[in-house]
N, CA and C atoms as an extended XYZ file, in Angstrom:
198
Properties=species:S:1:pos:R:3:atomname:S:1:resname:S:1:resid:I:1 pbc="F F F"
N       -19.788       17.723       -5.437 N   UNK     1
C       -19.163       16.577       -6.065 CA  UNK     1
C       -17.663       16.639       -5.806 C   UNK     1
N       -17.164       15.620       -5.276 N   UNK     2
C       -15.110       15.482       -5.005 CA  UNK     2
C       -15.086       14.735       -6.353 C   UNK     2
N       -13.578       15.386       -6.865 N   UNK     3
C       -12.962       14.775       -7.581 CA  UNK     3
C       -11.828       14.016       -6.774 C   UNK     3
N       -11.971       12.497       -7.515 N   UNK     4
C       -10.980       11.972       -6.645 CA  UNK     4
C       -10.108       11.175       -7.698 C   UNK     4
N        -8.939       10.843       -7.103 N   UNK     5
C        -7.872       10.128       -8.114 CA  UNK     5
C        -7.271        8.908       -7.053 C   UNK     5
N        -6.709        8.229       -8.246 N   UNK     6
C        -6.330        6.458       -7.297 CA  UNK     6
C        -5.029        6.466       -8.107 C   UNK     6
N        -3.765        6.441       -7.432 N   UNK     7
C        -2.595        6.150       -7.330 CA  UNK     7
C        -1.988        4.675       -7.157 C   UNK     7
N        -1.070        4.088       -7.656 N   UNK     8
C        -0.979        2.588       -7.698 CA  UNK     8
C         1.052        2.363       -6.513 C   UNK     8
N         0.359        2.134       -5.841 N   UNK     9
C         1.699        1.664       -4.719 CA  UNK     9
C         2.237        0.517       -4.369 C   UNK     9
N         3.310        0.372       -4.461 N   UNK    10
C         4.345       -0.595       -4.225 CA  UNK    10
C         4.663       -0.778       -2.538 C   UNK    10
N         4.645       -2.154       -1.694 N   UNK    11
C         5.282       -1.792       -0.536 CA  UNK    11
C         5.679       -3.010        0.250 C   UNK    11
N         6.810       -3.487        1.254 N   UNK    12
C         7.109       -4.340        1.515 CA  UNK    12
C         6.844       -4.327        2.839 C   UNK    12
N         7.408       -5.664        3.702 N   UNK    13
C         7.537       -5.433        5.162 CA  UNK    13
C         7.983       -6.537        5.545 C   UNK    13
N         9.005       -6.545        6.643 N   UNK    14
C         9.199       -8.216        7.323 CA  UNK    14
C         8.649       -8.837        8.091 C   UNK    14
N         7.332       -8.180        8.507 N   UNK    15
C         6.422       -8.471        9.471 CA  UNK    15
C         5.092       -9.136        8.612 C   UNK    15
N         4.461       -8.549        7.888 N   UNK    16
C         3.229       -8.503        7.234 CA  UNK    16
C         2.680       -7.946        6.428 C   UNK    16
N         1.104       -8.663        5.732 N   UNK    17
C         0.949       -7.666        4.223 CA  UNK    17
C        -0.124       -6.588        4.957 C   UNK    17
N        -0.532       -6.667        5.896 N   UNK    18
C        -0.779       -5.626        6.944 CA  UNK    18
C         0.068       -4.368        7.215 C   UNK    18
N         1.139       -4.441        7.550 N   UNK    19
C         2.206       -3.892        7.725 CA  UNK    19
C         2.515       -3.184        6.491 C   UNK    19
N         2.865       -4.317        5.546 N   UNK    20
C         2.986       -3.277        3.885 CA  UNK    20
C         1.923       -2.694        3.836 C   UNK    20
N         0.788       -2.814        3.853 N   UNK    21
C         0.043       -2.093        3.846 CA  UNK    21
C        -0.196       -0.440        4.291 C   UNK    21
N         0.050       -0.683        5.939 N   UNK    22
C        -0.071        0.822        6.668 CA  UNK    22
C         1.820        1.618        6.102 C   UNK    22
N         2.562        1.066        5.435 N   UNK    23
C         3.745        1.492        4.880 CA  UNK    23
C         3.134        1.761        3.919 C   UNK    23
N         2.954        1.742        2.997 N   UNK    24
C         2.161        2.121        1.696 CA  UNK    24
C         1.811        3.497        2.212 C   UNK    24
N         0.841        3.373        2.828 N   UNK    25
C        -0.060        4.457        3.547 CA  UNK    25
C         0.632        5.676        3.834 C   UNK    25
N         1.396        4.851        4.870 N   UNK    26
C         2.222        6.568        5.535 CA  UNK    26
C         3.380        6.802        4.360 C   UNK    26
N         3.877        6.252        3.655 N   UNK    27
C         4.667        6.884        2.609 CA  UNK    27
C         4.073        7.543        1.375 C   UNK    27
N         2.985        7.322        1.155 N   UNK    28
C         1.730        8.091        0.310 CA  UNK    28
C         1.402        9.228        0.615 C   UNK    28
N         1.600        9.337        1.898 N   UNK    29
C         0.874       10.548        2.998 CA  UNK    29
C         1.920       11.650        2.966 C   UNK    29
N         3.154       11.354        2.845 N   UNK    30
C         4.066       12.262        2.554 CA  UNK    30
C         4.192       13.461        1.814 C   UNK    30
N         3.073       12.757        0.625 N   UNK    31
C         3.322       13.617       -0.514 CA  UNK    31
C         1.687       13.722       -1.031 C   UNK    31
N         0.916       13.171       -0.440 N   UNK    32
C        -0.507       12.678       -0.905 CA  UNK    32
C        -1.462       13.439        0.360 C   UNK    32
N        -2.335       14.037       -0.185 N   UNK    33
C        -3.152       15.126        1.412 CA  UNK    33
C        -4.415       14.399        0.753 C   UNK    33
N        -5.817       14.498        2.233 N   UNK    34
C        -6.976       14.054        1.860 CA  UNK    34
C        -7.062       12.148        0.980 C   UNK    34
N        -6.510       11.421        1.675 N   UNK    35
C        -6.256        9.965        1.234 CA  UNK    35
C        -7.582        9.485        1.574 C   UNK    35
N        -8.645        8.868        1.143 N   UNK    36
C        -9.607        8.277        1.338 CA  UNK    36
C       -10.001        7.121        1.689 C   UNK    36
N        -8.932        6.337        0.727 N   UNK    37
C        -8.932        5.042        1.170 CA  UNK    37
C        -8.057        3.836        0.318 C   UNK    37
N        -7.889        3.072        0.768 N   UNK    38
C        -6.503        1.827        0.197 CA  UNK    38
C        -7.406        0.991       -0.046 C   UNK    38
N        -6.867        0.205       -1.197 N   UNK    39
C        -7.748       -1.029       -1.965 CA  UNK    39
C        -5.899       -2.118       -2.279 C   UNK    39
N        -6.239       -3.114       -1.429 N   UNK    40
C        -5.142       -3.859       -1.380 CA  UNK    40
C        -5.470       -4.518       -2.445 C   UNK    40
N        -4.746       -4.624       -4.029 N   UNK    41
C        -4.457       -4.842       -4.980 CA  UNK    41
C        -4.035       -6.587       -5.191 C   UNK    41
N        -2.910       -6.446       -4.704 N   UNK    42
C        -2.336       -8.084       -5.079 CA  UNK    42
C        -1.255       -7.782       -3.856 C   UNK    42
N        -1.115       -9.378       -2.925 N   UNK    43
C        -0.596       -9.585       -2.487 CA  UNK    43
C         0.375      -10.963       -2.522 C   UNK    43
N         1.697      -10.784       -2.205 N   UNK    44
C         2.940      -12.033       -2.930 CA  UNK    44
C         4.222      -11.711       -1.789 C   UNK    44
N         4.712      -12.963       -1.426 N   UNK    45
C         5.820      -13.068       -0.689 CA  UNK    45
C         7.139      -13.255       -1.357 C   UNK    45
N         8.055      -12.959       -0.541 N   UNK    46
C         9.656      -14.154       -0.846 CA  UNK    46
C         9.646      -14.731        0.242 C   UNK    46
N         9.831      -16.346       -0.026 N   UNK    47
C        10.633      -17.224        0.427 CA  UNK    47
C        12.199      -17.771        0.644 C   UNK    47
N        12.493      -18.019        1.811 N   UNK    48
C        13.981      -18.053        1.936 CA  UNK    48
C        14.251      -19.041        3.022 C   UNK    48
N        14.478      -20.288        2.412 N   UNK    49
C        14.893      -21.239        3.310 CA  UNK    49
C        13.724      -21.863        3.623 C   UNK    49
N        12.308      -22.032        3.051 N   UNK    50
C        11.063      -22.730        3.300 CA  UNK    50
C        10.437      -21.981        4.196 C   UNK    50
N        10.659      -20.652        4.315 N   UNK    51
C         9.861      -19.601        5.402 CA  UNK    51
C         9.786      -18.236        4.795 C   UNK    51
N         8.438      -17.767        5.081 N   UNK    52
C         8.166      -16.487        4.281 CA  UNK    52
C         9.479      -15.480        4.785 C   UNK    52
N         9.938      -14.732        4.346 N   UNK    53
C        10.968      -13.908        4.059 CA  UNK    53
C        10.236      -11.990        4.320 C   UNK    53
N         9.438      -11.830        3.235 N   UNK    54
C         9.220      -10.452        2.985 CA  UNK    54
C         7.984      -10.113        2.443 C   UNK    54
N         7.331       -9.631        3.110 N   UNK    55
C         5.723       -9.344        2.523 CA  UNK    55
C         5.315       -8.383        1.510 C   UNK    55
N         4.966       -8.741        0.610 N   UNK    56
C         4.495       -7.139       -0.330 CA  UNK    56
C         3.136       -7.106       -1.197 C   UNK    56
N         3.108       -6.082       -0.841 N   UNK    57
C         1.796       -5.814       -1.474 CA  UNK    57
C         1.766       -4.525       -2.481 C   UNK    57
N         0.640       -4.328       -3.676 N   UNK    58
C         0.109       -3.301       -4.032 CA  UNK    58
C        -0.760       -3.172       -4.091 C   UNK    58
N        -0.863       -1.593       -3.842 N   UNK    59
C        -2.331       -1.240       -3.420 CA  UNK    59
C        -2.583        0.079       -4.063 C   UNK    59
N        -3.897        0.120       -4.151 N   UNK    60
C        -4.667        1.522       -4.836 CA  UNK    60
C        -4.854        2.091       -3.774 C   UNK    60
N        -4.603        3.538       -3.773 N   UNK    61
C        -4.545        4.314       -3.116 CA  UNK    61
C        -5.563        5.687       -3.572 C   UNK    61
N        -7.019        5.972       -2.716 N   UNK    62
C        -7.997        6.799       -3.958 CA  UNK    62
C        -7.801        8.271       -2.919 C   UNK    62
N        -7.793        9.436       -3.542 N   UNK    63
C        -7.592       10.685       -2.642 CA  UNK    63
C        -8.342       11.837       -3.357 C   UNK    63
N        -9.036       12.479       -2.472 N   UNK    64
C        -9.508       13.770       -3.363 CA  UNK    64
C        -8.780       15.105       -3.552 C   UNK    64
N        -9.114       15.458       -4.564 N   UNK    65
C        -8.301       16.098       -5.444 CA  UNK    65
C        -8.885       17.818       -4.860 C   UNK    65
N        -8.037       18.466       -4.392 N   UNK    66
C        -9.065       20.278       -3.952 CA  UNK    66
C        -8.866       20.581       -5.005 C   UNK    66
């Protein structure tokens, strides 16, 4: 049986909520070993000038625990 735990992440990007996404990821990974898997949470932009601006997302992040 893994014990596993889910972490709640914040992340932006000027490209995409794709992008925030795999940023999420590798900045999780930093400090986070054995990552299992991302559950994209809620996703929301800024607008600036009638054009998306900045992508962000949060996401659950589930990892097992040794």
């Amino acid at each position: 049986m893994a014990v596993l735990k889910v972490i709640e992440v914040l992340a932006n990007s000027d490209e995409s909520w794709e992008d925030a996404t795999k940023k999420a990821v590798a900045e999780a990974s930093k400090s986070v070993k054995n990552i299992r898997s991302v559950y994209v949470n809620e996703q929301s932009a800024t607008v600036d000038d009638g054009k998306l601006k900045e992508y962000r997302v949060n996401v659950k992040i589930t990892f097992e625990v040794k």
